[in-house]
C-alpha positions in Angstrom: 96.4 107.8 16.1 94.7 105.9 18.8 95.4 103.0 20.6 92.8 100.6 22.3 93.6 98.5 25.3 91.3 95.8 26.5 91.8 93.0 29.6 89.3 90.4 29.2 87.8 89.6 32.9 89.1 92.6 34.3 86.2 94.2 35.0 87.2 96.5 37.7 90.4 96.9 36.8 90.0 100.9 36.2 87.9 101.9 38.4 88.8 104.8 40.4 89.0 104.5 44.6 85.7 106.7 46.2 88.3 108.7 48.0 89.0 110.9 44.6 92.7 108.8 44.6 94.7 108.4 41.2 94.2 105.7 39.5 92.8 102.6 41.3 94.6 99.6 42.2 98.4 100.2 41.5 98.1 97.2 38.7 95.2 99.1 37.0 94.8 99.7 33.4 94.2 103.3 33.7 97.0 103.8 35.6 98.9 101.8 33.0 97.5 103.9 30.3 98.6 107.3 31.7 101.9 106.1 32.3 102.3 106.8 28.5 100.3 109.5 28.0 97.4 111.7 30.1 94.7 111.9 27.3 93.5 108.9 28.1 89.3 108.1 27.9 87.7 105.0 30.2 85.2 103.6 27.4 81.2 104.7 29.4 80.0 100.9 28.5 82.8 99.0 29.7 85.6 99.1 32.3 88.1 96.6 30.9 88.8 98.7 28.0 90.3 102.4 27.7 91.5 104.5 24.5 94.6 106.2 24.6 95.4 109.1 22.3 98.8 108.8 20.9 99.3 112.2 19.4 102.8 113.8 20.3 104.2 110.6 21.6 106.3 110.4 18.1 109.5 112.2 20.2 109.8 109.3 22.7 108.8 105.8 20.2 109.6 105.9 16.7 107.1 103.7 15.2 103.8 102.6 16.6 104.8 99.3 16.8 107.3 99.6 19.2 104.8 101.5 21.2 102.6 99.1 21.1 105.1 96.0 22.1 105.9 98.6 25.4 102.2 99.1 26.2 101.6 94.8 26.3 104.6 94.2 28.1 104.1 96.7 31.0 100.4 95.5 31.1 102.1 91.5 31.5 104.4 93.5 34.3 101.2 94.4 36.3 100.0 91.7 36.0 97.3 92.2 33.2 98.1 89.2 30.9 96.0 88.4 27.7 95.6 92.6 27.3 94.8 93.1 23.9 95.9 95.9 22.5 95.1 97.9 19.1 96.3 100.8 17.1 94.8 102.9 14.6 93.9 106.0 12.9 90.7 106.3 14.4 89.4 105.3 17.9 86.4 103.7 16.8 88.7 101.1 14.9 91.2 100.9 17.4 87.9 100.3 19.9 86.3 97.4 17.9 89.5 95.5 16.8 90.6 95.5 20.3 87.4 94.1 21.7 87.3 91.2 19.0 91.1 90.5 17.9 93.6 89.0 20.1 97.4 90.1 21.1 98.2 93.1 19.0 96.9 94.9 16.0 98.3 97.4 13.7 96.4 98.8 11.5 98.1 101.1 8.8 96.6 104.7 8.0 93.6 104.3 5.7 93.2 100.7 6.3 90.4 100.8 8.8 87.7 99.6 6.6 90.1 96.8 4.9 91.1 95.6 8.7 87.1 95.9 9.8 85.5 94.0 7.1 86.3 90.4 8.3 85.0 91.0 11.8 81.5 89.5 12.3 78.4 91.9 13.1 78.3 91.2 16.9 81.5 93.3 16.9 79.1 96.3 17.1 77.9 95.6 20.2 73.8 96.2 18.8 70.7 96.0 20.3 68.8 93.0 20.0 66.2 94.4 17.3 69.0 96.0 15.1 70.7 92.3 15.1 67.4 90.8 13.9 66.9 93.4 11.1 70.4 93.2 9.3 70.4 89.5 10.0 66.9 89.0 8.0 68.8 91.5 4.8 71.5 88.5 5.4 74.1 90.8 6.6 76.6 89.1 8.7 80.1 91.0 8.7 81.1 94.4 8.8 82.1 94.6 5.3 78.7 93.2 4.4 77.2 96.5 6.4 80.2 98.8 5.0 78.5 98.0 1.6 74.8 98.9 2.2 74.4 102.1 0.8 74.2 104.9 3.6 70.3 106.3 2.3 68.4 103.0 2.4 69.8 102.3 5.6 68.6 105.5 6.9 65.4 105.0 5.0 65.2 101.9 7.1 66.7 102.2 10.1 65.9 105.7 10.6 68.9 107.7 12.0 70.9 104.4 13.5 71.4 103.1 9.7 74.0 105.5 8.8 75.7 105.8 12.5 76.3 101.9 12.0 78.0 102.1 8.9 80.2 104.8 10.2 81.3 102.2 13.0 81.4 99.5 10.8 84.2 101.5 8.8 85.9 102.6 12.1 84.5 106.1 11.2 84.5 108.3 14.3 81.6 110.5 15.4 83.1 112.4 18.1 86.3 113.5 19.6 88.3 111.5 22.1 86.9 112.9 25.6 90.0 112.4 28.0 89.5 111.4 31.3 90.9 114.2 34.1 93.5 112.7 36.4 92.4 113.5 40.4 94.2 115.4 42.2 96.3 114.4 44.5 97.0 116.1 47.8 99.4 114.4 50.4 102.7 115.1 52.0 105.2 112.8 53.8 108.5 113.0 56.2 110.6 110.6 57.0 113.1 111.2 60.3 116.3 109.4 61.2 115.7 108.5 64.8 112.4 107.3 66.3 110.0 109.9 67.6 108.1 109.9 70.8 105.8 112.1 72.6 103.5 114.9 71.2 106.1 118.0 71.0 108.2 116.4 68.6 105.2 115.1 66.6 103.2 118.3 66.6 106.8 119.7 65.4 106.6 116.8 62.6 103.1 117.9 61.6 103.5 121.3 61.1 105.9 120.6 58.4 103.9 118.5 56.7 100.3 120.2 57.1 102.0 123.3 55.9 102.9 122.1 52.4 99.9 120.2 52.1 97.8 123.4 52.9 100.3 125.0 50.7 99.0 122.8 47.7 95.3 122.4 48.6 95.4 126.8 48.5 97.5 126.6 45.1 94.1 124.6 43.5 91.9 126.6 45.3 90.7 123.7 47.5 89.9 122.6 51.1 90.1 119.3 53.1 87.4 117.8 54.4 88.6 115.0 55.6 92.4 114.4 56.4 93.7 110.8 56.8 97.3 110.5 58.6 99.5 107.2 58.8 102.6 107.1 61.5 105.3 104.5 60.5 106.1 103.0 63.9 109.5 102.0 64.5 108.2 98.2 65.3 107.0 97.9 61.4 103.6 98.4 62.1 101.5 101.4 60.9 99.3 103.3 63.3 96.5 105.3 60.9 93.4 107.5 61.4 91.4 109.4 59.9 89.2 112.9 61.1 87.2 115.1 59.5 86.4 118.7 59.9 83.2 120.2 61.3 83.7 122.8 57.8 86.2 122.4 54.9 89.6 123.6 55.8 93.2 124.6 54.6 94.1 125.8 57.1 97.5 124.0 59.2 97.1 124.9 62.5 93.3 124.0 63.2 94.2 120.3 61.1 97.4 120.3 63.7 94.8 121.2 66.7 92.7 117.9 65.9 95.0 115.4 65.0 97.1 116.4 68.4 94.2 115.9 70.4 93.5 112.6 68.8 96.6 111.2 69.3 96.8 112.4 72.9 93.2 110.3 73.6 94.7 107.4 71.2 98.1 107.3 71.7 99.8 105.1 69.2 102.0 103.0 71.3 105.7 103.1 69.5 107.7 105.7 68.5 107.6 107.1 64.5 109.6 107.0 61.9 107.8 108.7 59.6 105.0 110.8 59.1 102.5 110.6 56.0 99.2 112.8 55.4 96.6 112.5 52.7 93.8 115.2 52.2 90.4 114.8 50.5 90.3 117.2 48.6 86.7 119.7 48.5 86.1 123.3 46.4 86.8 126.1 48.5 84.0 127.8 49.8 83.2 131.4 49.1 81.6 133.8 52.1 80.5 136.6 51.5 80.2 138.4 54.6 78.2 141.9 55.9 78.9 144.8 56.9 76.2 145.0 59.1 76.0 141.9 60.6 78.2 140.7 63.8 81.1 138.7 62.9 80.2 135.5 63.4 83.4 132.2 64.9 85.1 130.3 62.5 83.7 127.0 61.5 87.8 126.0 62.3 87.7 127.1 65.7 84.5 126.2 66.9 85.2 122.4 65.8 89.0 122.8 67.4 86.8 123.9 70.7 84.5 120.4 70.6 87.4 118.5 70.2 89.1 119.7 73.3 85.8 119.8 75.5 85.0 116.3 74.0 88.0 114.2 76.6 86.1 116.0 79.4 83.2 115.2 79.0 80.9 111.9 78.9 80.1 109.9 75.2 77.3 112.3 73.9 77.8 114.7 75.3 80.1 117.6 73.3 78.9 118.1 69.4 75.9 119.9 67.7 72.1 119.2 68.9 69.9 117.7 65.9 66.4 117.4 66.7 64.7 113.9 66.5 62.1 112.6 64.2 59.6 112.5 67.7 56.5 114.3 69.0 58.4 113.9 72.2 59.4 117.9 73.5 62.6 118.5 72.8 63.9 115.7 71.8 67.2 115.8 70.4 70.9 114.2 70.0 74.7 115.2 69.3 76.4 114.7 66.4 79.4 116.1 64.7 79.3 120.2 64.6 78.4 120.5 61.0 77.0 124.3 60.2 74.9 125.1 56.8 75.8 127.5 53.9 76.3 130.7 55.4 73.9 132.5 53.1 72.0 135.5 54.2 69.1 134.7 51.8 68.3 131.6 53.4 68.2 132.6 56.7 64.7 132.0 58.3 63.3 135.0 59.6 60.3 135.6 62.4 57.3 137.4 61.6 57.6 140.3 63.6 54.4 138.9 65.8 56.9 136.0 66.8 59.0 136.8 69.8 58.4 134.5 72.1 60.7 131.7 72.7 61.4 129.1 75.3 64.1 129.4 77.4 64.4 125.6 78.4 65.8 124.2 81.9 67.8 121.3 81.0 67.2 119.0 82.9 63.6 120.3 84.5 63.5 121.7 87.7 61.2 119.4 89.8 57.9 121.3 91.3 55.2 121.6 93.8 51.7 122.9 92.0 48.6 123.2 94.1 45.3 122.7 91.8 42.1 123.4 91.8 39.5 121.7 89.9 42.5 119.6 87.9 44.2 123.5 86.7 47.5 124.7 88.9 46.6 127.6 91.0 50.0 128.0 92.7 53.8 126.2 91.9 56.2 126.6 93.7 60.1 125.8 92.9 63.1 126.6 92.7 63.2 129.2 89.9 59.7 129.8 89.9 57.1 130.6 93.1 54.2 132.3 93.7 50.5 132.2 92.7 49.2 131.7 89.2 47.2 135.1 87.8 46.6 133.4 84.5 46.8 129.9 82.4 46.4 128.1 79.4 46.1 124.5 78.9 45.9 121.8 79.3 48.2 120.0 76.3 48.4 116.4 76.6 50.6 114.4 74.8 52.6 111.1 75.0 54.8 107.8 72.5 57.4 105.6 72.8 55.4 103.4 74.5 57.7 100.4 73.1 61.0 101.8 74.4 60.6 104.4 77.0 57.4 105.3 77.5 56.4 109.3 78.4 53.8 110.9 79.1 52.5 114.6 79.9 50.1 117.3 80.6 51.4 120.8 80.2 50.2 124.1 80.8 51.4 127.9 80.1 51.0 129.5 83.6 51.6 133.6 84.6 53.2 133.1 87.8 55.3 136.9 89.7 55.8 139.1 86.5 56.7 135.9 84.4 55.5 133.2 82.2 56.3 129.5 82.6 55.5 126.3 81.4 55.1 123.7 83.7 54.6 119.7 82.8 53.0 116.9 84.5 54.9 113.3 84.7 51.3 111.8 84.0 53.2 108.2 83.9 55.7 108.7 87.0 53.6 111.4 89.0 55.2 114.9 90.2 55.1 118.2 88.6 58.3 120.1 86.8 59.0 123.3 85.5 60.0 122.7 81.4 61.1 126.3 81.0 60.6 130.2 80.7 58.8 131.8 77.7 60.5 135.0 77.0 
């Protein structure tokens, strides 16, 4: 049997959190459902209704009725009055009776038909052109449609004929498709006395991260983001939330980072208990070479930003990501974030390519000496001597709303190496950009 729950206006009321959470609101009507059993299906069209299969529940209520009378009065607990609730053999019955009947409806076995006839046609929830159709044969309740014979409806309404004459009996045409309950991945400690400083948290945490990492490696999962809330012993609750540069389960490196956030925001009180909750990510499979060098973990190398980050200026510690700018070398930081470590995708260099440019950051201010508007001799210092050879000019410039640039630079062959060398065409002066090796 199936039973059918609908809450008129409560049009979020199931809707699962974006975090991957269970269940919603704590007052939400899946939540409600699966407190009585886990095959439980959200209806696709609506979220104020869900279908609950009741098969196996026969140990724990002896009639349907009384499991119905227990499913309205915890929905009136959570505050979902005027549910309406319906039970019957099939789910499309229990579906459409819950939608248009109010309180609750029991429908015996083989009485879906009987119980559907009455309903009127809008029940059916059709498209506007199917309305029009049935109401020109003068069909205006279910019964009217369960009566139609099943061929000149499909003569007439093509395929759709015969489907609505299935729902109008309460016929189903596919199984119940439960809904799989998230997982859930948090763990919490409470302490006696209040807890200050950093040892006894980090001592806290390890406890904590290690069963949580226990569970996330049990599923065959990884955090990417970990969200921890300190009960302070003044009430209040001191919460944040990092995430790591790559998916991990592993305790120590989520120890590593939360430790260093709390040393640069300390949270004022002392704690009385300690609560962590994971969002939860597939683990990711590496397949590494033999050949290859090994290369640092994603872990590590994030644990390593965090701590340089305190020392350092805003901006200043992360990954470089190149701007959308003809400006040279333009880039930011962001959050150290590396790609899917697949050999396949790796760009490779025609073998002609082997130059690159080994850029001074920032460039090295210069003295060039010209000769008919080309530099004949720089000198600087990382670079002196005359110029043997040259290529250039390449003029380019932007940002002329913001900070405006603007330069002229050249390849020049200068004692055994190559360099290339800029002119501030805005500012004035000459500056070495870089080596090409």
């Amino acid at each position: 049997m199936f039973a059918a729950i609908h809450v008129p206006g409560g049009g979020s009321a199931w809707r699962e959190p974006p975090d991957g959470g269970a269940g919603g609101t704590p007052d939400s009507l899946l939540s409600l459902a699966r407190e009585f059993t886990p095959r439980v299906e959200p209806d696709p069209s609506r979220s104020d209704l869900v279908v609950l299969a009741l098969t196996g529940l026969g140990r724990l209520w002896k009639d349907p009725a009384e499991l119905g009378r227990a499913l309205l009065a915890e929905a009136v607990a959570r505050g979902l009055g005027g549910a309406r609730l319906a039970i019957a053999l099939t789910r499309t019955a229990a579906r459409t009776l819950a939608l248009a009947r109010e309180g609750f409806t029991l429908v015996p076995p083989g009485g879906e038909a009987e119980a559907l006839a009455p309903l009127p046609l809008r029940c059916l929830e059709l498209d506007a052109e199917s309305q029009r159709a049935l109401a020109r044969w003068g069909v205006r309740t279910l019964g009217e449609l369960q009566r139609l014979p099943a061929v000149g409806l499909s003569q007439r309404l093509g395929p759709l004929g015969p489907r609505l004459r299935r729902r109008a009996r309460g016929e189903d045409e596919r199984p119940l498709a439960p809904a799989a309950e998230p997982d859930v991945f948090e763990a919490s400690l409470e302490v006696e006395w209040p807890v200050a400083g950093l040892e006894p948290l980090s001592f806290l945490l390890a406890r904590v991260l290690e069963a949580l990492c226990r569970g996330l490696r049990a599923r065959g999962r990884k955090a990417m983001e970990l969200t921890l809330t300190l009960s302070l012993a003044d009430s209040r609750q001191d919460s944040r939330t990092l995430r790591m540069a790559a998916p991990s389960a592993e305790p120590r490196a989520w120890r590593a980072l939360l430790l260093l956030d709390l040393e640069a925001r300390l949270p004022g009180e002392a704690a009385l208990g300690v609560h962590v909750r994971a969002v939860p990510t597939p683990a990711r499979a590496v397949q590494f070479s033999l050949l290859d060098p090994a290369q640092p973990a994603p872990e590590r190398l994030a644990e390593t930003l965090a701590r340089l980050a305190p020392f350092s200026a805003a901006g200043r510690a992360g990954a470089p990501r190149l701007q959308d700018s003809h400006r040279p070398d333009a880039f930011v930081l962001g959050p150290f974030a590396p790609g899917p470590a697949d050999a396949s995708r790796r760009i490779r260099a025609p073998l002609w390519a082997k130059a690159a440019l080994r850029a001074l950051r920032p460039p090295v201010a210069a003295e060039v000496v010209q000769e008919q508007g080309a530099p004949v001799r720089v000198q600087s210092a990382v670079v002196r001597g005359a110029v043997v050879d040259r290529a250039g000019p390449w003029r380019a410039s932007g940002d002329w709303w913001d900070q405006a640039w603007s330069r002229e630079e050249w390849d020049v062959a200068v004692a055994g190496g190559v360099w290339r060398i800029f002119r501030d065409t805005l500012r004035g002066g000459w500056y070495v950009a870089g080596e090409v090796d």
